[in-house]
C-alpha atoms as a printed R data frame, in Angstrom:
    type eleno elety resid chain resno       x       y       z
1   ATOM     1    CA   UNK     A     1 -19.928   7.040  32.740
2   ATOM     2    CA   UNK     A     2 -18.848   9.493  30.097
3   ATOM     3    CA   UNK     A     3 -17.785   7.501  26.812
4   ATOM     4    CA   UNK     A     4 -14.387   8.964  27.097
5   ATOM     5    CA   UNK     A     5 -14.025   7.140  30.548
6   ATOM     6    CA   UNK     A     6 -15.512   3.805  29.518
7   ATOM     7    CA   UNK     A     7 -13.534   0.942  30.915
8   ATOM     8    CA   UNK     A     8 -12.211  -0.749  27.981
9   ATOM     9    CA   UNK     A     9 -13.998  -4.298  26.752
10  ATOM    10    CA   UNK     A    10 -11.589  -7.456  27.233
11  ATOM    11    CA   UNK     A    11 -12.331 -10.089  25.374
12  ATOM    12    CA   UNK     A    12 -10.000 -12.939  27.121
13  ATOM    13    CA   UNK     A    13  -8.639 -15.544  24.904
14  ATOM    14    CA   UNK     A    14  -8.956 -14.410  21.375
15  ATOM    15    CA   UNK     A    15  -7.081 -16.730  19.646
16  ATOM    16    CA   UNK     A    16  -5.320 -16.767  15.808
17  ATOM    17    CA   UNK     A    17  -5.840 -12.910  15.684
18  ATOM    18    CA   UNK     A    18  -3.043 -10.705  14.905
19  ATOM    19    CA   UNK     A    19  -3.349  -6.990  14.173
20  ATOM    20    CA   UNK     A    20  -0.481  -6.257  11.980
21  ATOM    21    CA   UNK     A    21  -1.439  -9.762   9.661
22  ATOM    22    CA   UNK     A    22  -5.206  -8.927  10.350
23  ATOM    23    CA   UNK     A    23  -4.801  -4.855   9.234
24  ATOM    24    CA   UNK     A    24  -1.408  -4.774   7.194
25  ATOM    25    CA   UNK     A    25  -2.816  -7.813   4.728
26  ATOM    26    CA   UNK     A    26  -4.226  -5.502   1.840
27  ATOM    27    CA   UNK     A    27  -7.656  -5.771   2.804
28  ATOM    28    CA   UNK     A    28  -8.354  -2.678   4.427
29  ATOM    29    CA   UNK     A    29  -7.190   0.637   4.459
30  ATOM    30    CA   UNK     A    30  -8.742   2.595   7.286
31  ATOM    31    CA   UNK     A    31  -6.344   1.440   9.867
32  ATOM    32    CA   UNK     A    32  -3.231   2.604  11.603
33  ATOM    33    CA   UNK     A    33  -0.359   0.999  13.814
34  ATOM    34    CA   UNK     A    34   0.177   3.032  16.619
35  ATOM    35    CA   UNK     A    35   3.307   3.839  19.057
36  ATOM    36    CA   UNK     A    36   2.221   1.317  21.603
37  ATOM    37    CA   UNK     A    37   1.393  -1.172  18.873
38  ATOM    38    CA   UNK     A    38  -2.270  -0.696  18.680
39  ATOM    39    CA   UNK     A    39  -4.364  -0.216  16.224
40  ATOM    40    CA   UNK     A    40  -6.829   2.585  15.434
41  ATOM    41    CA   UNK     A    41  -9.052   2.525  12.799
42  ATOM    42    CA   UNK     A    42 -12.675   4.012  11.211
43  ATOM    43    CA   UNK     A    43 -15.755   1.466  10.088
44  ATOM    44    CA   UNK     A    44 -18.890   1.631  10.027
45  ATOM    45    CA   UNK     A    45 -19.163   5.277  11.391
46  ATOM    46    CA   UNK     A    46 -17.613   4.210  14.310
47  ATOM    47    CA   UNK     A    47 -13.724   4.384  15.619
48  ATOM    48    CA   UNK     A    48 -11.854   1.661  17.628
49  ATOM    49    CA   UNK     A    49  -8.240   1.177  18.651
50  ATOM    50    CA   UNK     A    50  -7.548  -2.505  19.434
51  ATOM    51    CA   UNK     A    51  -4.955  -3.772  21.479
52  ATOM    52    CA   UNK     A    52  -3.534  -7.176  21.975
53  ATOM    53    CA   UNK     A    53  -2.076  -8.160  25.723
54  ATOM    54    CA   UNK     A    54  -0.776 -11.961  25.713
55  ATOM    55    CA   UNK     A    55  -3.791 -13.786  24.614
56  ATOM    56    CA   UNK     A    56  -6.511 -11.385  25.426
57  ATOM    57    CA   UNK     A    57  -8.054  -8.350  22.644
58  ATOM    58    CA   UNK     A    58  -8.862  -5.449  24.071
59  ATOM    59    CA   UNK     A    59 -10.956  -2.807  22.460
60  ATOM    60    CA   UNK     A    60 -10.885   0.880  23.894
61  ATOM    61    CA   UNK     A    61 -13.676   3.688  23.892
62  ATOM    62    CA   UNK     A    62 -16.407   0.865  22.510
63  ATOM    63    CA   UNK     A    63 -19.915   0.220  24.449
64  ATOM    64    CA   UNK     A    64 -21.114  -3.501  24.724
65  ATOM    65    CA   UNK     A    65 -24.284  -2.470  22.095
66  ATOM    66    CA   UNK     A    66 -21.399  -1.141  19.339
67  ATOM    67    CA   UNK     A    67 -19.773  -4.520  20.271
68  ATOM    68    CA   UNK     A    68 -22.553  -6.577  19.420
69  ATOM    69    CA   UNK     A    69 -23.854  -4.785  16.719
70  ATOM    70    CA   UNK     A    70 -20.712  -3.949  15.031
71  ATOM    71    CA   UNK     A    71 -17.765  -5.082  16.066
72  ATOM    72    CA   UNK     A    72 -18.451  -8.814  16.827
73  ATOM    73    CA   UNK     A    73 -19.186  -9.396  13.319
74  ATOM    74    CA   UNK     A    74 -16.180  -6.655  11.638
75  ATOM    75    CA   UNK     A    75 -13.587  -8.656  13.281
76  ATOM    76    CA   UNK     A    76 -15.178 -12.226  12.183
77  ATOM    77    CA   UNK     A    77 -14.882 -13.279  16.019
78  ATOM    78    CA   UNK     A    78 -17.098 -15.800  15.437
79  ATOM    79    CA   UNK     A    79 -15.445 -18.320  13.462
80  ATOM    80    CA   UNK     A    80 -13.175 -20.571  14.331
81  ATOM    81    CA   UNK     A    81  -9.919 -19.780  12.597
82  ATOM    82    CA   UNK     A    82  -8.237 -22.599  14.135
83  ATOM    83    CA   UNK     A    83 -10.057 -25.455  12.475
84  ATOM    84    CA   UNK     A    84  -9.876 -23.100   9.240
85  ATOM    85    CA   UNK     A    85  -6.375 -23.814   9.140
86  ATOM    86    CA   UNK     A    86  -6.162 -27.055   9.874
87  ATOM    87    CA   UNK     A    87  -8.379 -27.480   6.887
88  ATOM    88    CA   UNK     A    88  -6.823 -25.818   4.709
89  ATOM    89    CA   UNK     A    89  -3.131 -27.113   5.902
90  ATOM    90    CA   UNK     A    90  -4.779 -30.447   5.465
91  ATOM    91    CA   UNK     A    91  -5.142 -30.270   1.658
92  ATOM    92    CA   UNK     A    92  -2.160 -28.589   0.690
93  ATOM    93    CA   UNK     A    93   1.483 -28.232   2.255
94  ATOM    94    CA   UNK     A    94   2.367 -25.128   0.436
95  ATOM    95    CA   UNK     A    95  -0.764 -23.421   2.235
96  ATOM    96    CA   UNK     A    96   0.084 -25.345   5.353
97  ATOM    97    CA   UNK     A    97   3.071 -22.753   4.979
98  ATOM    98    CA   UNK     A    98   1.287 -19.946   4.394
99  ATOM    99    CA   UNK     A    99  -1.210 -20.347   7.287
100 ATOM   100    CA   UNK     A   100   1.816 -20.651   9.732
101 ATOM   101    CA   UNK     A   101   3.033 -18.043   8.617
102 ATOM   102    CA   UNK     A   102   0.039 -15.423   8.338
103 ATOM   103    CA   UNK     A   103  -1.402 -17.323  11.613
104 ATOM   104    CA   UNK     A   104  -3.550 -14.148  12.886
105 ATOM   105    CA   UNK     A   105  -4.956 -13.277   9.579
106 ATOM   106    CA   UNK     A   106  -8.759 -12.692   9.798
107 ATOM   107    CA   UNK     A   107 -11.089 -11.619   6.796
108 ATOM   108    CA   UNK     A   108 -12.987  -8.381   8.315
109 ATOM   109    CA   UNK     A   109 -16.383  -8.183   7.005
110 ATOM   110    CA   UNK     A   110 -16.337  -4.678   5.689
111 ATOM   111    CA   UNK     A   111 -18.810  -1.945   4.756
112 ATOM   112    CA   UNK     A   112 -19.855  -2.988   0.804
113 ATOM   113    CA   UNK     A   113 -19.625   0.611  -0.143
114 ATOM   114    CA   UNK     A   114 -16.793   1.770   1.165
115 ATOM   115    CA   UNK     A   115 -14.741  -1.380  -0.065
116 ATOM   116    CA   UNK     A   116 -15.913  -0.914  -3.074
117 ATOM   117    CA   UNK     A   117 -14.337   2.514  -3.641
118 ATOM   118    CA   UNK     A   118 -11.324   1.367  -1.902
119 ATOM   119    CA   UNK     A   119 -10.809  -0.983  -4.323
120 ATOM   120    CA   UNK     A   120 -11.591   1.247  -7.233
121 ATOM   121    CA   UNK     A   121  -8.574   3.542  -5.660
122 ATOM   122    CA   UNK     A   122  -6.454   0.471  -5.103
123 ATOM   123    CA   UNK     A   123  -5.590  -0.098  -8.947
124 ATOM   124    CA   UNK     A   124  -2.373   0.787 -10.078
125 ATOM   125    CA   UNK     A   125  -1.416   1.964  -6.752
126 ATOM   126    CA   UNK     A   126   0.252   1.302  -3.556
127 ATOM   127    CA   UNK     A   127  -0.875   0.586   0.033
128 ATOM   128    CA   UNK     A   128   0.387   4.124   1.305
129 ATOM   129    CA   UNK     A   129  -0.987   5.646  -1.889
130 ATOM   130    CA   UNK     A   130  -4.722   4.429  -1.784
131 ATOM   131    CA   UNK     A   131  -4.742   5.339   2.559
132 ATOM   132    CA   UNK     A   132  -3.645   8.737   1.188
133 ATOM   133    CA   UNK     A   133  -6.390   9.099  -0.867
134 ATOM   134    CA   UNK     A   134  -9.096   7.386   1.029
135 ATOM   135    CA   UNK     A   135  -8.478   9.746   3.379
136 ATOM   136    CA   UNK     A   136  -8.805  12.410   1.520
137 ATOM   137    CA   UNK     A   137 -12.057  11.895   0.115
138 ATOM   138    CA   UNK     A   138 -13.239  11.044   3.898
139 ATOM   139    CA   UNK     A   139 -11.787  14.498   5.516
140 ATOM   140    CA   UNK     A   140 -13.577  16.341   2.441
141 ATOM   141    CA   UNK     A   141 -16.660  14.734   1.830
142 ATOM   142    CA   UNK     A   142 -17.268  12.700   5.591
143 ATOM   143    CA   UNK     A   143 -19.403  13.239   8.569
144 ATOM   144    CA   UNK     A   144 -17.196  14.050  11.195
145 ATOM   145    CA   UNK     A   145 -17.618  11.309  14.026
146 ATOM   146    CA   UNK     A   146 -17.610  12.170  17.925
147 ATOM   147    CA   UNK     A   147 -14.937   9.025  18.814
148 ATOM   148    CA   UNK     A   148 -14.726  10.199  22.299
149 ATOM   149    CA   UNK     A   149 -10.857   9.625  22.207
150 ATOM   150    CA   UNK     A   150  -8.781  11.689  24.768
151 ATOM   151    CA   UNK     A   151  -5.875   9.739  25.842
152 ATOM   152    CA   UNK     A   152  -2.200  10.030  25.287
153 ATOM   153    CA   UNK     A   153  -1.955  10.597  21.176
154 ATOM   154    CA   UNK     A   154  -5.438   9.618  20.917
155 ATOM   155    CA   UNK     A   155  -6.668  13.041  21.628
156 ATOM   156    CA   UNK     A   156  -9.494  14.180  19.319
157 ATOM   157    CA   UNK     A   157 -10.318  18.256  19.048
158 ATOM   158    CA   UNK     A   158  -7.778  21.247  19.336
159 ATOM   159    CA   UNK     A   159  -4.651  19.859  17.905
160 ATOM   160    CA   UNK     A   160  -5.364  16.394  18.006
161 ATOM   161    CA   UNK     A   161  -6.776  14.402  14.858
162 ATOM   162    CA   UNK     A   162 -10.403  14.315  13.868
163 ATOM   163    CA   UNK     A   163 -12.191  11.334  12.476
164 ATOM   164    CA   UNK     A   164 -14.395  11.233   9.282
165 ATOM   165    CA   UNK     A   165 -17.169   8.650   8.293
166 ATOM   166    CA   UNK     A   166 -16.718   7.301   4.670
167 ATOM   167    CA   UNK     A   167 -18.620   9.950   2.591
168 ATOM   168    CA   UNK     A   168 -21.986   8.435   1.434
169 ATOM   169    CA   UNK     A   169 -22.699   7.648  -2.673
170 ATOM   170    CA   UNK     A   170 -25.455  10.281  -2.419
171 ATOM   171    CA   UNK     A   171 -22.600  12.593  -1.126
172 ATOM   172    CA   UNK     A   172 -20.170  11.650  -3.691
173 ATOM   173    CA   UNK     A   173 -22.764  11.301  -6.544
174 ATOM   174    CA   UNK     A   174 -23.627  15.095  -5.678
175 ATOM   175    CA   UNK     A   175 -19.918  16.402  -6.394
176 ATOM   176    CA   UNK     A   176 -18.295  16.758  -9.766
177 ATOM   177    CA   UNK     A   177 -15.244  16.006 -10.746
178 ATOM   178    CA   UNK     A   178 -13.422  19.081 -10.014
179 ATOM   179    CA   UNK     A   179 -14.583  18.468  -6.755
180 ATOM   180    CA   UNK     A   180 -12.468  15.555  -6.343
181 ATOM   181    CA   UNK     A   181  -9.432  17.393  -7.241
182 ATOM   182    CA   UNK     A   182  -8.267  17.770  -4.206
183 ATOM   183    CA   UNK     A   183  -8.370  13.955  -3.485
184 ATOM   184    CA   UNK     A   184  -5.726  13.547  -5.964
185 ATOM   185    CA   UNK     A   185  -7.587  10.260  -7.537
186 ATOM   186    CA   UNK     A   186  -6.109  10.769 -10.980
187 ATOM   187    CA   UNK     A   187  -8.220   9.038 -13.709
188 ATOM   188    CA   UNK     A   188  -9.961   6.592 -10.823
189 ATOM   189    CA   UNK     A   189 -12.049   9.943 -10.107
190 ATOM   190    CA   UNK     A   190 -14.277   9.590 -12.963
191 ATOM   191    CA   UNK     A   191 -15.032   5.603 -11.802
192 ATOM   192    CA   UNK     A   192 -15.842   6.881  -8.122
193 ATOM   193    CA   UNK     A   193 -18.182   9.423  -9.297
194 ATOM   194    CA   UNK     A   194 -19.723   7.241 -11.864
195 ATOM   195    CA   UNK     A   195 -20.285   4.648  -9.550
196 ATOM   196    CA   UNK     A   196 -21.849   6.651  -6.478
197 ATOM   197    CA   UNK     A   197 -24.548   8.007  -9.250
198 ATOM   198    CA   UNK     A   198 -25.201   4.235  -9.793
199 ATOM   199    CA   UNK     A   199 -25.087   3.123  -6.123
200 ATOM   200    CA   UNK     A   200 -27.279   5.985  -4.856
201 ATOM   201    CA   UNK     A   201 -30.295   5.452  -7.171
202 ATOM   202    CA   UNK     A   202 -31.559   3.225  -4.172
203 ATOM   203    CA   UNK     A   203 -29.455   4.219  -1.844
204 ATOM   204    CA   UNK     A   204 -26.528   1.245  -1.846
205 ATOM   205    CA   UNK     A   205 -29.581  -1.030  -0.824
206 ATOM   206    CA   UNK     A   206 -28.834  -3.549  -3.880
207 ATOM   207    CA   UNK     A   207 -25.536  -3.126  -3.402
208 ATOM   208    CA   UNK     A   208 -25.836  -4.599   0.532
209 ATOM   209    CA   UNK     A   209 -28.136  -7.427  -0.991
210 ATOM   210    CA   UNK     A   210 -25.266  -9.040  -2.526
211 ATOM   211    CA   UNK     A   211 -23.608  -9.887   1.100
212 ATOM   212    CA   UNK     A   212 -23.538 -14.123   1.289
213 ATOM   213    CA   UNK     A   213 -26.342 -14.538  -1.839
214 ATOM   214    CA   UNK     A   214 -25.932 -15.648  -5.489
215 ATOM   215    CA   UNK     A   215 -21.960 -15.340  -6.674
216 ATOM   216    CA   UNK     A   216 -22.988 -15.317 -10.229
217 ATOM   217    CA   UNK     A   217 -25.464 -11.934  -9.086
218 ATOM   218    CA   UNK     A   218 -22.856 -10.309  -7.262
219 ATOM   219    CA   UNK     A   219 -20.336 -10.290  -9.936
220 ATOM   220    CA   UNK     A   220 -22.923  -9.292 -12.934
221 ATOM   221    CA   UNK     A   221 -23.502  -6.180 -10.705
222 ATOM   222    CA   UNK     A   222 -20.318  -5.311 -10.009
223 ATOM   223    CA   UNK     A   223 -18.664  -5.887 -13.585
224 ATOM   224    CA   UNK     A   224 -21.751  -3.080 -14.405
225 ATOM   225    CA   UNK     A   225 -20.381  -0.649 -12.189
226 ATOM   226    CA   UNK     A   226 -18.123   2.142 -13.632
227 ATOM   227    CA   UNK     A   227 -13.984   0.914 -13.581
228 ATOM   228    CA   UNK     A   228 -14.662  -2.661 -11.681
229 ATOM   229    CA   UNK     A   229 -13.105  -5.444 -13.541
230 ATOM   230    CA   UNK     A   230 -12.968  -9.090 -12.485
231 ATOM   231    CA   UNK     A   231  -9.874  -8.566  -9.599
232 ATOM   232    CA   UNK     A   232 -11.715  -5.177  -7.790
233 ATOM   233    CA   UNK     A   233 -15.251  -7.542  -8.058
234 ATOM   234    CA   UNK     A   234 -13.400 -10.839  -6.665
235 ATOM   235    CA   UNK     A   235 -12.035  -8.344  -3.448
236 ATOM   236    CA   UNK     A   236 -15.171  -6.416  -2.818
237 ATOM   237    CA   UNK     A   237 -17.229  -9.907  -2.788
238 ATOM   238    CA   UNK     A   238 -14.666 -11.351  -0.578
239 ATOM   239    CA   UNK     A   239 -13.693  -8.367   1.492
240 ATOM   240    CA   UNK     A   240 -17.437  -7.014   2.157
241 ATOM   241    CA   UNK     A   241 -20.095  -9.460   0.768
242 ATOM   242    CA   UNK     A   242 -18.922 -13.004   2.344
243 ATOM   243    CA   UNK     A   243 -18.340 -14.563  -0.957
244 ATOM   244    CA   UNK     A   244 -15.160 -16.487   0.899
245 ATOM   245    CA   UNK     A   245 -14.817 -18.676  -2.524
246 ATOM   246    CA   UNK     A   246 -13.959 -15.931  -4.297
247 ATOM   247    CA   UNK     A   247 -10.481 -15.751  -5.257
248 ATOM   248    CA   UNK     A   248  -8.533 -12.864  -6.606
249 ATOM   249    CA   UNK     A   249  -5.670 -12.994  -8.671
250 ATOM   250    CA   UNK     A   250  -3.621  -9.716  -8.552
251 ATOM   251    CA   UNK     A   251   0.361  -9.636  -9.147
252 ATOM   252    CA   UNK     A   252   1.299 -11.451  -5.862
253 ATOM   253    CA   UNK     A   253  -1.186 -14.285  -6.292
254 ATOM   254    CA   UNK     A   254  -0.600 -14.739  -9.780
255 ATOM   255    CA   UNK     A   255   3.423 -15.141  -9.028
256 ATOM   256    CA   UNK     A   256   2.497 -17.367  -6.310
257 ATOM   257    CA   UNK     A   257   0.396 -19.536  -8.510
258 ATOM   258    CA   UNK     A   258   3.332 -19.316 -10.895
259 ATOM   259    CA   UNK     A   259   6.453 -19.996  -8.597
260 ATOM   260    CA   UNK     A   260   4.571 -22.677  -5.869
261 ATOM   261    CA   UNK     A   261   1.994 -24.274  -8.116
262 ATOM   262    CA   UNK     A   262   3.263 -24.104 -11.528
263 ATOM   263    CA   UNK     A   263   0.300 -22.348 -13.493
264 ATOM   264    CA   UNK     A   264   2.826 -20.384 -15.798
265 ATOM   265    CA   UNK     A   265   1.188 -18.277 -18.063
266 ATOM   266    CA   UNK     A   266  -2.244 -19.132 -16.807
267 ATOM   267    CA   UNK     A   267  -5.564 -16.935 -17.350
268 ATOM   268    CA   UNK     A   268  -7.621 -16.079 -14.019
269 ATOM   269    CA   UNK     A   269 -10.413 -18.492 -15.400
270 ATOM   270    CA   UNK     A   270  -7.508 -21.392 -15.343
271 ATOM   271    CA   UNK     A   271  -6.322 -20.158 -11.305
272 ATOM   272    CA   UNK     A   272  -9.484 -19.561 -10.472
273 ATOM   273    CA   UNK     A   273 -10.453 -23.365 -11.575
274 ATOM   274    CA   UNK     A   274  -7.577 -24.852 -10.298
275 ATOM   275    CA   UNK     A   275  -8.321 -22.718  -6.582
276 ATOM   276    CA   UNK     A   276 -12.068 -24.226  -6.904
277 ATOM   277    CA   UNK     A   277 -10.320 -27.671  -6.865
278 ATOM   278    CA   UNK     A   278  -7.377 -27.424  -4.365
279 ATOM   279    CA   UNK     A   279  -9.028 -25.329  -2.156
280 ATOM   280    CA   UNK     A   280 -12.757 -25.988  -2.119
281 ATOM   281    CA   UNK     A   281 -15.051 -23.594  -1.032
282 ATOM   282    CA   UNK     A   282 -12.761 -21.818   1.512
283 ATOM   283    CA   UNK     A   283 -10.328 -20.625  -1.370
284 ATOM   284    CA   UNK     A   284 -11.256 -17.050  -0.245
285 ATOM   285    CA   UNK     A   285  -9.073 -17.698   2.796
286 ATOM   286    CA   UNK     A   286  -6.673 -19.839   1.203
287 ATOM   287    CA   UNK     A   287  -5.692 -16.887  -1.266
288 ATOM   288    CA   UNK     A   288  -5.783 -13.931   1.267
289 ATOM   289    CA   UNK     A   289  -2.635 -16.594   3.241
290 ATOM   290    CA   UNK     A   290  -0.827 -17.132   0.019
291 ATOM   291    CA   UNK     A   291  -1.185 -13.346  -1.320
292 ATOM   292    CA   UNK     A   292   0.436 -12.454   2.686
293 ATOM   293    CA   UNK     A   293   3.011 -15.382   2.545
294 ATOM   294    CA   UNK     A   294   4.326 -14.414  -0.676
295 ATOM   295    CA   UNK     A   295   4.571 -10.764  -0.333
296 ATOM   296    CA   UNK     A   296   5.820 -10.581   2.898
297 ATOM   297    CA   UNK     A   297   8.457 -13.539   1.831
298 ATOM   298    CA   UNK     A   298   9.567 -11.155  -0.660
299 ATOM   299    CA   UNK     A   299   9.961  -8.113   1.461
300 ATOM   300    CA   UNK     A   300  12.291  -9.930   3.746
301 ATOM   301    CA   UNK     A   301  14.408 -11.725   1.300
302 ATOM   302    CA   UNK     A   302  14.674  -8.469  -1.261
303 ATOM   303    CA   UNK     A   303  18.043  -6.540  -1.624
């Protein structure tokens, strides 16, 4: 069959998956609610849209070999999100909370590159914002990728949208930054182009490395890439190199830490330590609930 008539791949009960916890969470930012309540994102070259019916995840336009190859591991189907929780829930009622309440978050395992300049976009900004301009950069500086979409809104060609790979660091490192005007990056151009240059000396291959090796590595190479500080490292190496003890501590987790735990005026050395110890090694997890819980708590309950 042609792809655009594949049947779609049903993958009957997926359990503790959500897509609006699982893509709305502040982890990714390549993905995009849809009328029916799907999902359809870019990663990895390749565009899905997802669907949940009842218990069973459905992905659309997606052969069995991208499955495998790609997709399986993307969506971390593999682990067992139910005992995570119960873990977790087991050594703190506060996070017992916050994993009832963020029940179908999962922790994609992203691209390293392209969460890396996400993240580099993501400071001082917004969630709208930083989709805006990762966007941007991908329509400009992207291979444009055949999705084989053609139904209903999902039309690709004519006047239907188009979908763009995440430019490559020897594409970006080639521009200047005049180029990247028209991205509207503001002073985080300078860090993207600074960092592709780095990055495409061996073509990203240190970079990918990092993914599940030494923590104390990973973060020594990040810090030495242009604009990363401690918070962008902590979310690339738990985002995109399965470092799931790292912890960040941005605005939401800090007042968290603040308002649930008490760690007033606390560096990220002293949360960090006290995540080590309440949360053991799955504190990766632990903070991507709490950072959810709290900011979604505060959405509903603001003015």
């Amino acid at each position: 069959k042609a792809r655009a008539n594949m049947e779609p791949l049903i993958l009957k009960g997926i359990r503790d998956f959500d897509l609006e916890h699982t893509f709305a969470c502040g982890q990714c930012f390549r993905w995009n609610r849809q009328p029916d309540g799907s999902y359809l994102g870019v990663a990895h070259g390749k565009v899905l849209r997802l669907e949940r019916v009842d218990a069973d995840l459905i992905l659309h336009h997606v052969t069995e070999e991208d499955y495998q190859q790609i997709w399986r591991e993307y969506l971390d189907l593999d682990r067992d999100y139910r005992a995570l929780k119960a873990h977790l829930a087991s050594r703190d009622e506060i996070l017992g909370e916050a994993t009832r309440f963020g029940h179908g978050i999962r922790i994609l395992n992203q691209d390293p590159w392209e969460t890396l300049v996400s993240f580099l976009l993501s400071q001082n900004s917004n969630i709208p914002r930083i989709k805006q301009c990762i966007e941007a950069l991908c329509v400009s500086f992207g291979e444009p990728i055949s999705s084989g979409l053609t139904e209903g809104s999902f039309e690709e060609g004519g006047t239907g949208p188009r979908y763009f790979a995440f430019p490559t660091p020897e594409r970006l490192a080639s521009l200047s930054l005049s180029d990247l005007d028209l991205c509207r990056l503001g002073y985080r151009a300078k860090y993207v182009l600074e960092t592709a240059k780095v990055v495409a000396l061996d073509g990203g291959k240190t970079l990918a490395g990092l993914r599940g090796g030494s923590e104390s590595e990973a973060m020594e190479y990040l810090l030495s890439l242009c604009g990363v500080g401690p918070k962008v490292a902590s979310c690339i190496m738990l985002f995109a190199l399965k470092q799931h003890h790292s912890f960040p501590v941005d605005v939401w987790v800090r007042k968290v830490m603040e308002e649930y735990y008490g760690l007033h005026g606390a560096t990220p050395n002293q949360i960090d330590a006290f995540a080590t110890e309440r949360f053991g090694s799955h504190r990766g997890f632990a903070q991507q609930y709490l950072f959810y819980y709290i900011r979604e708590f505060e959405k509903e309950h603001s003015c």
